[in-house]
N, C-alpha and C positions, 0 to 999 in steps of 0.2 A: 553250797554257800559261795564255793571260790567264782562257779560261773553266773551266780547272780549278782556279787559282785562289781566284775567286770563290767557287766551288763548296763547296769546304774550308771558306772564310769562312763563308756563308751556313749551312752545316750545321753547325758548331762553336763557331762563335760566339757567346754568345744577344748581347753589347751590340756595336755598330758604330758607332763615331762618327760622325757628319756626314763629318770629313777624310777619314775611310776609303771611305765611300762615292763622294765627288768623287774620289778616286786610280782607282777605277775606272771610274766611269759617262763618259767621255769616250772611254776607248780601247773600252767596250764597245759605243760609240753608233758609232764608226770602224769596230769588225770589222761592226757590222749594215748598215752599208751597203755593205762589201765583198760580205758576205754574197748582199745584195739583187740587188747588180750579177752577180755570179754564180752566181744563181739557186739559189743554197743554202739550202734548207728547214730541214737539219737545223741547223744555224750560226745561219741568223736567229734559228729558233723560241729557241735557247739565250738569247740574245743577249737577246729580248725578255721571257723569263721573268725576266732575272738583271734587266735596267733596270727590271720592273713591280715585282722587290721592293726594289730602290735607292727609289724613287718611296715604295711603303710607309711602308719607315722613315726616308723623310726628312718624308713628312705624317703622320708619329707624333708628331717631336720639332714641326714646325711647330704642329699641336693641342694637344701640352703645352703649346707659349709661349701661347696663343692663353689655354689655363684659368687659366694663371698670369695676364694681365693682363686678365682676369675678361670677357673677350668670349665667350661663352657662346653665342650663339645663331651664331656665324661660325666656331666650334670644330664646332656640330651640325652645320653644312653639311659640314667637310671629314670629320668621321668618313662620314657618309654617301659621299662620294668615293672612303675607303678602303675603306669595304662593297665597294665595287663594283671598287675597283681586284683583292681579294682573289677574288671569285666570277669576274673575269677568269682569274684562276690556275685556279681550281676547272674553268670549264668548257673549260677543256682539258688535262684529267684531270692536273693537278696536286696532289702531294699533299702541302699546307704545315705538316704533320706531320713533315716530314723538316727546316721551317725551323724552327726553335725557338724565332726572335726573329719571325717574320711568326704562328706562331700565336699566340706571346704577345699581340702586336696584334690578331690576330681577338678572342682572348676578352676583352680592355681595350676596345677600342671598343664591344661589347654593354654592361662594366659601366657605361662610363661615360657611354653612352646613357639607363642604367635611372637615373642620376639627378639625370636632364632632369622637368622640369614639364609636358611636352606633353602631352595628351590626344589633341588634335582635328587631323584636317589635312585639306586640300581634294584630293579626288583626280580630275582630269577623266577622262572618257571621250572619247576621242577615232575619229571616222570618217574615216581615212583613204582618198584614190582615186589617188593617185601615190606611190610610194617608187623611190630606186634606188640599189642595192648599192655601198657602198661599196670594193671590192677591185674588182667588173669595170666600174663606173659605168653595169651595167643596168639598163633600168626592172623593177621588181621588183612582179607582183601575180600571184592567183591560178591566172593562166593561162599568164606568160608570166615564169616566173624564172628562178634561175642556180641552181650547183652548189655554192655559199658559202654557209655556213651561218654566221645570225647569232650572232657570240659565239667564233668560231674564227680561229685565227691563222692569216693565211697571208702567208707571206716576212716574217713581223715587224710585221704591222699587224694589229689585230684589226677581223672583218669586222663593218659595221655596217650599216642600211636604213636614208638619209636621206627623209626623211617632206618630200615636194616640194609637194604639195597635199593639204589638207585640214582639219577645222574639228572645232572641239569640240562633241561631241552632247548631251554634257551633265556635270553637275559633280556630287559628291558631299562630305558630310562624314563623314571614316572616324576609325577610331581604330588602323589598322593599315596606312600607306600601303605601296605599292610605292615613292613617293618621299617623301622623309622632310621634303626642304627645303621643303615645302608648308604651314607649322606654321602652325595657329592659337594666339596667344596674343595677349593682352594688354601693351603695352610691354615687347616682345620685347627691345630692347636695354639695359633698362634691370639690371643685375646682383643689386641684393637682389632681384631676381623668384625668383631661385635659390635657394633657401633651402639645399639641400641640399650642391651644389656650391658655394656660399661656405665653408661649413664645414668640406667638405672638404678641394678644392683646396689650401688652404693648407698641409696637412699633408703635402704629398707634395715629397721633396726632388729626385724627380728622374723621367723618364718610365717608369724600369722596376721600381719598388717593386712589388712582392705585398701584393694590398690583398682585404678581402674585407666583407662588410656583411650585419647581420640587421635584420628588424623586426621588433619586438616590439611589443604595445599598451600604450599607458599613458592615465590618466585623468586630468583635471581636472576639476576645480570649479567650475560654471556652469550656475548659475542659471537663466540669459540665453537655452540651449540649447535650440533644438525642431528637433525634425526629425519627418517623419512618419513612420509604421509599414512601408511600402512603398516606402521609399526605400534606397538603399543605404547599410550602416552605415559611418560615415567610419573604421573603426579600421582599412579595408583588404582585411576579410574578403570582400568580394564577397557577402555575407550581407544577408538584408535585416535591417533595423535593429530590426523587431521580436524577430526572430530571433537577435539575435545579443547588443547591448552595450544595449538598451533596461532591464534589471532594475537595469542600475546607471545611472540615471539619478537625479538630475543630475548625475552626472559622464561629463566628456564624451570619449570616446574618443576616441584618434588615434594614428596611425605612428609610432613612435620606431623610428632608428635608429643602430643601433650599429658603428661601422666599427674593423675589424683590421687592422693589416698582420702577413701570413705573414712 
């Protein structure tokens, strides 16, 4: 009864309040350990899909508070949390199309990634010579592994390879990490870094607004302005600069953009 429920919710829903979510995550976290104890795959696995999207939408609304009182770089670390909370659903053929308020959260966390200032971030490489499997507590390497595949849920725990020894081989700077909290930037903490999201931000009355944004170029007047011929032109094009906004010079291209709410 408690996980059909849910279920209704979750699929008809699109807003849930905070209070709605704590009336169930409690007795959901009770039936998964019943679950557990009696070796029920099909129960846990429910149990752990319905608590990953509670978890979700609860670090949706904690990210809104977060842009609201302009901490900006501690909002990009949890969007990144829920990247991975969601690609947890995915790889075990979850299809959060049928959620209508957790995809809404997938395609809000890419927008409001795209209008972060980061470029650059540090990605290590790492040589691993010890891991061991989180579900059976095996030593886990190419010769000698288990039946658990990384990233699958089994009895309500998703499996993971703890990395027991091993060192970094070397370091790189990317502009597309696998992890995102790695950011290079310049006084990270400090909020006008944000040009964008200061602007924004403040226009949103609540986490589930329909927002949508273009860029356009526009030009100013400056004098002051050089750039070389093979450099990339700043209005965004990915064009090099002789090629692109160099004829109107001196006036100096740049990003404008224009946000909607649907």
């Amino acid at each position: 009864m408690l996980l059909h429920k849910f279920e209704h919710l979750i699929i008809h829903r699109f807003k849930i309040t905070e209070k709605g979510l704590n009336y169930f995550e409690k007795p959901l976290n009770d039936l998964l350990n019943k679950a557990i104890k009696h070796n029920n795959e099909k129960i846990s696995f429910l149990c752990w899909e319905y608590l990953t999207c509670i978890n979700i939408i609860k670090k949706y609304y904690f990210i809104f508070d977060l842009l609201k009182k302009r901490k900006y770089h501690e909002a990009w670390n949890e969007l990144e949390k829920n990247e991975i909370l969601i690609l947890d659903l995915k790889r075990n053929q979850i299809d959060i199309k049928n959620y209508k308020l957790i995809s809404y959260i997938e395609e809000y966390i890419q927008k409001f990634q795209a209008l972060y200032p980061y470029k650059l971030f540090i990605s290590p490489e790492y040589y691993v010579t010890k891991m061991r499997c989180g579900i059976c507590n095996k030593i886990v390497d190419p010769i000698n592994g288990c039946n658990h595949i990384p990233g699958r849920v089994y009895l309500g725990k998703i499996c993971t390879q703890i990395v027991e020894e091993g060192t970094i081989k070397t370091t790189a700077v990317v502009g597309n990490p696998q992890q995102k909290y790695s950011v290079m930037f310049p006084d990270i903490d400090n909020p006008t870094k944000y040009q964008l999201l200061e602007y924004f931000i403040p226009q949103l009355d609540n986490p589930y607004i329909f927002w949508s944004y273009s860029v356009k170029t526009e030009y100013i007047n400056d004098k002051t302005y050089k750039i070389n011929d093979d450099e990339r032109c700043p209005c965004g094009s990915k064009k090099l600069y002789k090629d692109c906004c160099k004829s109107k010079y001196p006036l100096k291209p740049r990003p404008h953009y224009e946000f909607v709410k649907i």
